[in-house]
Backbone and ligand atoms as CSV (ligand in chain L), in Angstrom:
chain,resi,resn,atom,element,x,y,z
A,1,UNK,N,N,104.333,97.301,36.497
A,1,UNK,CA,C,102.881,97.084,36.529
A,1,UNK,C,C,102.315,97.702,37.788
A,2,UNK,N,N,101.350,98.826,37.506
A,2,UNK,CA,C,100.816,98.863,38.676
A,2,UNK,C,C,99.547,97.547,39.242
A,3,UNK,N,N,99.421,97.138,40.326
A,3,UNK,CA,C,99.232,95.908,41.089
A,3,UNK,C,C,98.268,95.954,40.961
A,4,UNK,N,N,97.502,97.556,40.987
A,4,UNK,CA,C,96.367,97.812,41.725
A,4,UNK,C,C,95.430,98.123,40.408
A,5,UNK,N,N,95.236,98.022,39.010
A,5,UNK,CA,C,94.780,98.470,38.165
A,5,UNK,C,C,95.779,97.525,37.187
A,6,UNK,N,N,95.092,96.110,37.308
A,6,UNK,CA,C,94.870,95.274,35.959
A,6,UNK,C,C,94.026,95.584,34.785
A,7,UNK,N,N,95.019,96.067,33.483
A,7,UNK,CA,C,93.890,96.036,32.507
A,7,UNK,C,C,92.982,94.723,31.637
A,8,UNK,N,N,93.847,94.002,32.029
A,8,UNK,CA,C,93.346,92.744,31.209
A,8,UNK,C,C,94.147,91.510,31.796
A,9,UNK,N,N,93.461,90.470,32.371
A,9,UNK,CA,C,94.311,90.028,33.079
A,9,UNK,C,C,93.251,88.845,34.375
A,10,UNK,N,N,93.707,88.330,35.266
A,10,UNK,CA,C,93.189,87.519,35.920
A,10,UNK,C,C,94.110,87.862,37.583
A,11,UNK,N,N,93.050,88.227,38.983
A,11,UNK,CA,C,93.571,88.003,39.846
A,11,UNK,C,C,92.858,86.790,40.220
A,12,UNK,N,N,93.915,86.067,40.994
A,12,UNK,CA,C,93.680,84.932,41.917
A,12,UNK,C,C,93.970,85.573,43.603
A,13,UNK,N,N,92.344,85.472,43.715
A,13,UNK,CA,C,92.326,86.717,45.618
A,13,UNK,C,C,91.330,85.190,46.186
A,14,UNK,N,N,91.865,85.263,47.515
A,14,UNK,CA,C,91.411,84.877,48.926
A,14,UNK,C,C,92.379,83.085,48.845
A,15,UNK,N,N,93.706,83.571,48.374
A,15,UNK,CA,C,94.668,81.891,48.306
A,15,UNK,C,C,94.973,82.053,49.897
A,16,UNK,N,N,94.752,81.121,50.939
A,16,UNK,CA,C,95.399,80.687,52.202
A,16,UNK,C,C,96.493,81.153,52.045
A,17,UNK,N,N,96.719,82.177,53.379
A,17,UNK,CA,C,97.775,82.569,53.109
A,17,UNK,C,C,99.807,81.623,53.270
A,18,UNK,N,N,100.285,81.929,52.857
A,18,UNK,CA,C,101.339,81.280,52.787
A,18,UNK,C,C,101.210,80.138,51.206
A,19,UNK,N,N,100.496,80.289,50.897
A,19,UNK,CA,C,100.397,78.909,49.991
A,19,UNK,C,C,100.090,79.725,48.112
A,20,UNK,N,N,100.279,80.522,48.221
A,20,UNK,CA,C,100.967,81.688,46.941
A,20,UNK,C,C,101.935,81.149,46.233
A,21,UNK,N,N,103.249,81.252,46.938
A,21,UNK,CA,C,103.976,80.219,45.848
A,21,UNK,C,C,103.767,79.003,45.528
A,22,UNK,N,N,103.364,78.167,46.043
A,22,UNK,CA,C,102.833,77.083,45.579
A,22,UNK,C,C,102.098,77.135,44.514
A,23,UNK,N,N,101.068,77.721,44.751
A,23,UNK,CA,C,100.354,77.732,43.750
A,23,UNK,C,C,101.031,78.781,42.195
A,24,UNK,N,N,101.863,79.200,42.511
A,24,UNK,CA,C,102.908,80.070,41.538
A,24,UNK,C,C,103.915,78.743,40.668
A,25,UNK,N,N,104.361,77.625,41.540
A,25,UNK,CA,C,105.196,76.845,40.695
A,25,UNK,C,C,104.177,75.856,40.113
A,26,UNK,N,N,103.305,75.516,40.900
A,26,UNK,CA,C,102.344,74.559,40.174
A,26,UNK,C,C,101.551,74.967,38.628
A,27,UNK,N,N,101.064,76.349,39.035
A,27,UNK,CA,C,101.034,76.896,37.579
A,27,UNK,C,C,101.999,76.974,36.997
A,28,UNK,N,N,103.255,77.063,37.387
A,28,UNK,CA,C,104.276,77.270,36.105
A,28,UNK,C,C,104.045,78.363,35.413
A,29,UNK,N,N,103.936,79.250,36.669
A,29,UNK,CA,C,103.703,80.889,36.087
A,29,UNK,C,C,105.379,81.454,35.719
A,30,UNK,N,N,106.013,80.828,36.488
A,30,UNK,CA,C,107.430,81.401,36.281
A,30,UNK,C,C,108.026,81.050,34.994
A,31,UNK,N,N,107.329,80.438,34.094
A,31,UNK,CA,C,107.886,79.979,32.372
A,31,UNK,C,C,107.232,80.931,31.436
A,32,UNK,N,N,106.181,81.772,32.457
A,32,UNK,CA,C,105.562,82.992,31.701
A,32,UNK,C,C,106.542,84.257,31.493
A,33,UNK,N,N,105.926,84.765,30.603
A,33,UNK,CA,C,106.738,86.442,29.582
A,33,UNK,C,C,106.001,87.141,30.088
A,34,UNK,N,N,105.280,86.892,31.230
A,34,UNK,CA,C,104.055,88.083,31.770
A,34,UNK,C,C,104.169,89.035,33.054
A,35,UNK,N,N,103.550,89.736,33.041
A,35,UNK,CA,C,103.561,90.727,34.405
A,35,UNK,C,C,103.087,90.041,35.608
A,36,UNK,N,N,103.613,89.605,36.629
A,36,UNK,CA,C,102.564,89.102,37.478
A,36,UNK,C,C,103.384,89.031,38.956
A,37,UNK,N,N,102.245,89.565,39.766
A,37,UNK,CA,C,102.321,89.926,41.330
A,37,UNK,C,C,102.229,89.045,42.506
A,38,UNK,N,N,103.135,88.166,42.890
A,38,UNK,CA,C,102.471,87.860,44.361
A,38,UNK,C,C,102.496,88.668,45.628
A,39,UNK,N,N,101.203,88.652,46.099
A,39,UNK,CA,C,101.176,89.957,47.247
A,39,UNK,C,C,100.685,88.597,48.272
A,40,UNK,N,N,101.854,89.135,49.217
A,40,UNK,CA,C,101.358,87.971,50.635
A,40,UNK,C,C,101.227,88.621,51.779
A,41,UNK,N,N,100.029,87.848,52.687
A,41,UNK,CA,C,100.173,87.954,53.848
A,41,UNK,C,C,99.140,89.498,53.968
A,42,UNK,N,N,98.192,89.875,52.730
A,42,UNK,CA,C,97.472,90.863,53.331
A,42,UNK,C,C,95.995,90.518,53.777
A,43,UNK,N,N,95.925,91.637,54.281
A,43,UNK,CA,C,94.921,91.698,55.665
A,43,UNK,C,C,93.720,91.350,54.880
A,44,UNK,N,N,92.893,90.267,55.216
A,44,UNK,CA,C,91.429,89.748,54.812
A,44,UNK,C,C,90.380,89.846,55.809
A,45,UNK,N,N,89.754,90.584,55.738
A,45,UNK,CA,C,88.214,90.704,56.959
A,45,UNK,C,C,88.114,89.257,57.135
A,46,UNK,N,N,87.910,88.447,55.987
A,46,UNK,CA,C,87.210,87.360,55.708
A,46,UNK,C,C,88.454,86.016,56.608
A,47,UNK,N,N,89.331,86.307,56.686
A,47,UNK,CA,C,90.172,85.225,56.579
A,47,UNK,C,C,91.744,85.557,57.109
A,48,UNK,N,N,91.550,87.044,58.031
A,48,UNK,CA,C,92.888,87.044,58.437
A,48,UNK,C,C,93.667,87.496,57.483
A,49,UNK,N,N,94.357,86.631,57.403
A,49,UNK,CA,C,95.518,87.299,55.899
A,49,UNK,C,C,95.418,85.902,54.749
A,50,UNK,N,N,95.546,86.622,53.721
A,50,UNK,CA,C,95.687,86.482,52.565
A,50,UNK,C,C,96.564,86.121,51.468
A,51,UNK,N,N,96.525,85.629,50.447
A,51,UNK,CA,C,97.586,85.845,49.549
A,51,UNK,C,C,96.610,86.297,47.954
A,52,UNK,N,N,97.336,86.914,47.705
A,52,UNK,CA,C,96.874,87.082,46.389
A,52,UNK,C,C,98.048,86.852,44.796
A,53,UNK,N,N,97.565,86.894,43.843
A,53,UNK,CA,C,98.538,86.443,42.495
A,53,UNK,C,C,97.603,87.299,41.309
A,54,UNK,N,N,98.251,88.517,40.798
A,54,UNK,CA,C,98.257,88.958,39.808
A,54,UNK,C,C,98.640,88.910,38.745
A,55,UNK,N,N,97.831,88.557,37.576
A,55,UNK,CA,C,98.389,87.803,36.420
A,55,UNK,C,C,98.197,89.334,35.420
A,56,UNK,N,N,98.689,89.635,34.693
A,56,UNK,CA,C,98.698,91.127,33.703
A,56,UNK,C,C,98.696,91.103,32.643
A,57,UNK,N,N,97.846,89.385,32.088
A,57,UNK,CA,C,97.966,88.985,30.684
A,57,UNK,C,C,96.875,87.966,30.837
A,58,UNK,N,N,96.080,88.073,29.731
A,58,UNK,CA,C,95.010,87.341,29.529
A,58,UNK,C,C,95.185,86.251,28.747
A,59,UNK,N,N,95.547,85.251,30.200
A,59,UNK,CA,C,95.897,83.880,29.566
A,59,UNK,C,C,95.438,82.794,30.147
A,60,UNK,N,N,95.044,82.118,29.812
A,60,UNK,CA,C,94.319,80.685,30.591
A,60,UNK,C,C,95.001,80.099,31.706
A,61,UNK,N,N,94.346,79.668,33.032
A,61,UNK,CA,C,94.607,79.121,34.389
A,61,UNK,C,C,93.731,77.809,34.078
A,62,UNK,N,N,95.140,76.787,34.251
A,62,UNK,CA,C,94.585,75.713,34.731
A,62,UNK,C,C,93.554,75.921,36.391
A,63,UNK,N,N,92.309,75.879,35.919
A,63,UNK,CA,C,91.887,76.195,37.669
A,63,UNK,C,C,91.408,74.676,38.545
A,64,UNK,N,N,91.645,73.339,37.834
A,64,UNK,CA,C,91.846,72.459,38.250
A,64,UNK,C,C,92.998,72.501,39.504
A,65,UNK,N,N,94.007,72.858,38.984
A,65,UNK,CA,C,95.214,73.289,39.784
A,65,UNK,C,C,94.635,74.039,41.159
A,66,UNK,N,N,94.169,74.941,40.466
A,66,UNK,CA,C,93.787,75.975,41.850
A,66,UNK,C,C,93.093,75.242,43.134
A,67,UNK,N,N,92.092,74.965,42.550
A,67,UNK,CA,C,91.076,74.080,42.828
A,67,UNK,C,C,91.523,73.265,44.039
A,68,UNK,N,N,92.288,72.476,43.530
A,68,UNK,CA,C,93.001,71.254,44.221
A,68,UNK,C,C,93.790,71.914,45.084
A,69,UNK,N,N,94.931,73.168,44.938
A,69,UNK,CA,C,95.859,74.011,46.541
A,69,UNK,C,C,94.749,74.560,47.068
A,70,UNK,N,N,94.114,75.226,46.431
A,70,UNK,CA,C,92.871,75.898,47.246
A,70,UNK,C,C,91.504,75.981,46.600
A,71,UNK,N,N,90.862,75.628,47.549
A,71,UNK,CA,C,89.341,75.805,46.461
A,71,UNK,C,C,88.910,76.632,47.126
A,72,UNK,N,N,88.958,77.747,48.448
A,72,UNK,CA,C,88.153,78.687,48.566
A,72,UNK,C,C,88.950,79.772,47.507
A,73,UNK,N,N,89.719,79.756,47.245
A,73,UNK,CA,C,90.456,80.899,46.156
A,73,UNK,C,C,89.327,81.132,45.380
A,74,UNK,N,N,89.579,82.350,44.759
A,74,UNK,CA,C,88.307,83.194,43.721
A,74,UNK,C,C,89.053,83.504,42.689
A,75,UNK,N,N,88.469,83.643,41.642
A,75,UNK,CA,C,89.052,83.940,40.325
A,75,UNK,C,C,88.211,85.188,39.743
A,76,UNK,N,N,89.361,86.345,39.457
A,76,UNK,CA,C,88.148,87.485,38.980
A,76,UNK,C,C,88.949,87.659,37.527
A,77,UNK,N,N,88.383,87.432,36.543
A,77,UNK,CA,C,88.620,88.050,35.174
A,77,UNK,C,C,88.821,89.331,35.087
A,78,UNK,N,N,89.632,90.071,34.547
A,78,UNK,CA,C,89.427,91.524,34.382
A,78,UNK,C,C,89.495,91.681,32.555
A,79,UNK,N,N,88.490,92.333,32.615
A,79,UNK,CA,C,89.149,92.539,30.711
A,79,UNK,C,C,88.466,94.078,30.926
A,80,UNK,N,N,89.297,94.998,29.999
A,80,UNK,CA,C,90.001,96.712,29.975
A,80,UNK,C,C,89.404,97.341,31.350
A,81,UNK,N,N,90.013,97.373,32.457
A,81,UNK,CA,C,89.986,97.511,33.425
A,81,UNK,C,C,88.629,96.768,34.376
A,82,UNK,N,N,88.084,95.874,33.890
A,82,UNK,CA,C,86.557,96.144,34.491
A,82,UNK,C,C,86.557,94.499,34.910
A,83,UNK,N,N,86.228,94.188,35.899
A,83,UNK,CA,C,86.186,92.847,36.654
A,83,UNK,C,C,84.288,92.439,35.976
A,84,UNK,N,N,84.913,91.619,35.227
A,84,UNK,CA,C,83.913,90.455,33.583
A,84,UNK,C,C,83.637,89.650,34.785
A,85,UNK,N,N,84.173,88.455,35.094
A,85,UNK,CA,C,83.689,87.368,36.006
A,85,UNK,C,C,84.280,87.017,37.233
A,86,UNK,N,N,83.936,85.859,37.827
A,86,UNK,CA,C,84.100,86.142,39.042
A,86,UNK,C,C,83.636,84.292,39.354
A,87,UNK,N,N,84.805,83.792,39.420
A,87,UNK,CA,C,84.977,82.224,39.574
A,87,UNK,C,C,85.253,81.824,40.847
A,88,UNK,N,N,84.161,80.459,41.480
A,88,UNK,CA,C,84.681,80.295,42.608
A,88,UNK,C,C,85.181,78.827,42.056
A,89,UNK,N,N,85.745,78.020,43.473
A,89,UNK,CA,C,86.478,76.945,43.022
A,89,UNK,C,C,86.178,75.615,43.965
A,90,UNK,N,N,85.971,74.277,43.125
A,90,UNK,CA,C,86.295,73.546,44.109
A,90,UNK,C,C,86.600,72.023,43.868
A,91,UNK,N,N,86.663,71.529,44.358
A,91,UNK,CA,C,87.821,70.072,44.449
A,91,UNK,C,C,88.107,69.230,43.782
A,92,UNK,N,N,88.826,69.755,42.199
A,92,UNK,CA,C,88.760,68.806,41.109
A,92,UNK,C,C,88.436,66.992,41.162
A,93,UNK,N,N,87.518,66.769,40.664
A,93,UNK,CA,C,87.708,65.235,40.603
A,93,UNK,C,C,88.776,64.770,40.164
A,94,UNK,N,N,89.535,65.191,38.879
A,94,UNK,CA,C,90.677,64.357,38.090
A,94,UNK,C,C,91.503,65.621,38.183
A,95,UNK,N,N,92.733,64.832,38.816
A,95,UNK,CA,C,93.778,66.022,38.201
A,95,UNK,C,C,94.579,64.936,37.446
A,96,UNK,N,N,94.820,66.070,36.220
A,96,UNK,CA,C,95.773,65.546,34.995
A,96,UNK,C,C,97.058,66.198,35.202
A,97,UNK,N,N,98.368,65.773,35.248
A,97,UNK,CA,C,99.720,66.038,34.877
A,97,UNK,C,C,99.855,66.896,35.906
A,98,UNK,N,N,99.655,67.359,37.056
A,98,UNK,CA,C,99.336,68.285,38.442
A,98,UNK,C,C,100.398,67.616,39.022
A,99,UNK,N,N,100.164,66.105,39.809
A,99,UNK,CA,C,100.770,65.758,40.841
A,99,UNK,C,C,101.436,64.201,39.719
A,100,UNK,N,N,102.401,63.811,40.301
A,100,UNK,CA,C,103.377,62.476,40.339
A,100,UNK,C,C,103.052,61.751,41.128
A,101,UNK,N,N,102.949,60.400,40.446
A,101,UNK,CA,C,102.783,58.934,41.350
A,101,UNK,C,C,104.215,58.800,42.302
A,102,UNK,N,N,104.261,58.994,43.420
A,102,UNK,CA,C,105.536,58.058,44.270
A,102,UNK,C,C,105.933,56.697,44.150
A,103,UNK,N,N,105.124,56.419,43.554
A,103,UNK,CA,C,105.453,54.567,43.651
A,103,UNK,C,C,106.400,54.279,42.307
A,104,UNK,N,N,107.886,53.742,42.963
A,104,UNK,CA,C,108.492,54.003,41.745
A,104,UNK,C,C,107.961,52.799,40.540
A,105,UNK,N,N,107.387,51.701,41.111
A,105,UNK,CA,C,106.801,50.597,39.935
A,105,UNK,C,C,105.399,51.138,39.586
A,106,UNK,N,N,105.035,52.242,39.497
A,106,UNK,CA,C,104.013,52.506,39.157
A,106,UNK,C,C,103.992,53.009,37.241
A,107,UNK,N,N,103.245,52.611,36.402
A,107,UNK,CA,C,103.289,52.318,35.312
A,107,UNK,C,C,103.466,53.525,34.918
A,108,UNK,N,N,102.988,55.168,35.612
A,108,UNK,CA,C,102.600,56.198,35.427
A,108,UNK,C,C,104.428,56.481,35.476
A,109,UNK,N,N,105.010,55.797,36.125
A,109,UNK,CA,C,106.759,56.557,36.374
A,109,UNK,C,C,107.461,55.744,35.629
A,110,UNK,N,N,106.819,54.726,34.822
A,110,UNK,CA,C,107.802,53.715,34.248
A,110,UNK,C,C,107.792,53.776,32.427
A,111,UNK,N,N,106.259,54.642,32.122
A,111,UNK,CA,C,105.947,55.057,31.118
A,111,UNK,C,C,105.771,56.735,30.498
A,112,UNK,N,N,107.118,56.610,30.093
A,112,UNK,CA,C,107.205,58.771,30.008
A,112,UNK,C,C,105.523,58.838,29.859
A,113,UNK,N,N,105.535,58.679,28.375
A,113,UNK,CA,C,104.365,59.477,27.721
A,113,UNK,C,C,103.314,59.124,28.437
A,114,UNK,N,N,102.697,58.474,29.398
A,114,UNK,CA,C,101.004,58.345,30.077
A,114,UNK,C,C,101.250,59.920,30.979
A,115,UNK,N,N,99.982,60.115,30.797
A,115,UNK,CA,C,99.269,61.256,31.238
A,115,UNK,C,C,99.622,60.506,32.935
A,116,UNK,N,N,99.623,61.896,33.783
A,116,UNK,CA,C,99.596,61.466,35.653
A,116,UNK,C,C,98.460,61.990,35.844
A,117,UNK,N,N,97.532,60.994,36.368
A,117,UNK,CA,C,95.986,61.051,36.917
A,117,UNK,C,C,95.922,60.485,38.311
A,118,UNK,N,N,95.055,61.675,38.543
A,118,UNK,CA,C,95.002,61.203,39.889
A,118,UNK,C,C,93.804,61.673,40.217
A,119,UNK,N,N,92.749,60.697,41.003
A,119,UNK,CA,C,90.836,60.866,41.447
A,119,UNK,C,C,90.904,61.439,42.853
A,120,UNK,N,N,90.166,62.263,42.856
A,120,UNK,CA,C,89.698,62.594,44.264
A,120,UNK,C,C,88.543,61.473,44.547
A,121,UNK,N,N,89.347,60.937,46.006
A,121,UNK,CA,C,88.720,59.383,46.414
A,121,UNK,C,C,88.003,59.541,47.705
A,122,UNK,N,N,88.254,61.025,48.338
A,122,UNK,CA,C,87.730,61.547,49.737
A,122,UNK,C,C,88.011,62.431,49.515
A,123,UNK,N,N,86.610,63.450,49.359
A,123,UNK,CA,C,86.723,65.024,49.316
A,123,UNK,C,C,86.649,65.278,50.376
A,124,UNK,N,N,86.182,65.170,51.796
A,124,UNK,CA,C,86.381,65.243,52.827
A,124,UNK,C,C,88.196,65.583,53.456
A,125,UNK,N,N,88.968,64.951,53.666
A,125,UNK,CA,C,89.966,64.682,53.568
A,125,UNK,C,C,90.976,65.241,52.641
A,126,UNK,N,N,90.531,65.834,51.198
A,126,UNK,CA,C,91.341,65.815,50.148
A,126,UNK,C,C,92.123,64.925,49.904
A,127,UNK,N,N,91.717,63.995,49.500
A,127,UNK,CA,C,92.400,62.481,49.268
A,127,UNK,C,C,92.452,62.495,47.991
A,128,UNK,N,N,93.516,62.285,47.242
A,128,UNK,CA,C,93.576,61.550,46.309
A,128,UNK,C,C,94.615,60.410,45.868
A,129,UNK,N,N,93.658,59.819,44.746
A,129,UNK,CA,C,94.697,58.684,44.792
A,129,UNK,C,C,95.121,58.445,43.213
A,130,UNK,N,N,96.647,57.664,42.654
A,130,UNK,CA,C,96.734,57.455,41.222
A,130,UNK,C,C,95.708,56.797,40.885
A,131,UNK,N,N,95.364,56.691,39.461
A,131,UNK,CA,C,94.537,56.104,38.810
A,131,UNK,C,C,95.325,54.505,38.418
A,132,UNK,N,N,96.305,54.497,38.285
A,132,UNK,CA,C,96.927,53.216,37.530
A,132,UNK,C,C,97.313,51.968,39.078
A,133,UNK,N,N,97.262,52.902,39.955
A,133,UNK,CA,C,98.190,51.855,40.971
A,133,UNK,C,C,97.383,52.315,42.266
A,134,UNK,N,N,96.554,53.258,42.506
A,134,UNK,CA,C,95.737,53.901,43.760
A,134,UNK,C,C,96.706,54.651,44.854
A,135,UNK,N,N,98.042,54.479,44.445
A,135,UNK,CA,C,99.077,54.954,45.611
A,135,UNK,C,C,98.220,56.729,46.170
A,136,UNK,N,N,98.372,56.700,47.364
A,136,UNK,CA,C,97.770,58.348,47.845
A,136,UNK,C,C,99.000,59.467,47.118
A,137,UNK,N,N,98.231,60.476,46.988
A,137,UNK,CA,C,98.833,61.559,46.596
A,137,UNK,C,C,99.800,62.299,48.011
A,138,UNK,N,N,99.183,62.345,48.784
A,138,UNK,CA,C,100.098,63.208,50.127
A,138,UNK,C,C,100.146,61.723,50.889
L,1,ZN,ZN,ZN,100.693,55.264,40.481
């Protein structure tokens, strides 16, 4: 794939740098059949350095996810070479199935099938907490 000329496809540009893979296992990009680039550590006017994630297949991003590792991250659509949209991001209220309750009596770890929810309780902070038991997320 060339990096530089997505035909159809989604970059994720301005991720803090170092925090690329993260956001690579959290998507669960690595269970993908797709083309896709992490470029780290380049040079941002805006921000020092950078990370970026090239996706080379036009496929849906949880951007809840994003959202929540990074919400200054940008999302640019590309469809046949030509950058369509252009998504900014920011601090999901609910994340669904994202993060795990720690608390091992928590109903969320004691019951496979419930969905893992968790509220942003201080956006300030990035706080969040479970929904079933309030335990903090970090
Ligand atoms: Zn819990």
């Amino acid at each position: 794939m060339n990096i530089d000329s997505i035909q159809n496809g989604i970059v994720i540009d301005h991720i803090t740098a170092g925090r690329g893979m993260e956001l690579y296992d959290l998507l669960n990009l690595g269970a993908l059949d797709v083309s896709i680039a992490i470029i780290k550590n380049v040079s941002s006017r805006k921000m020092g350095k950078k990370d970026i994630i090239k996706i080379d297949a036009d496929i849906p991003v949880d951007l809840d996810v994003i959202g929540y590792v990074d919400p200054n991250a940008t999302i640019n659509i590309i469809r046949d070479g030509v950058l369509v949209e252009k998504k900014s991001l920011s601090l999901p209220e609910r994340l669904v199935n994202v993060l795990k309750c720690k608390n091992p009596r928590c109903i969320s770890s004691t019951e496979q099938e419930l969905d893992h929810i968790f509220k942003l309780t201080d956006k300030e902070h990035k706080l969040y907490r479970c929904v079933y038991c309030e335990t903090k997320a970090n």
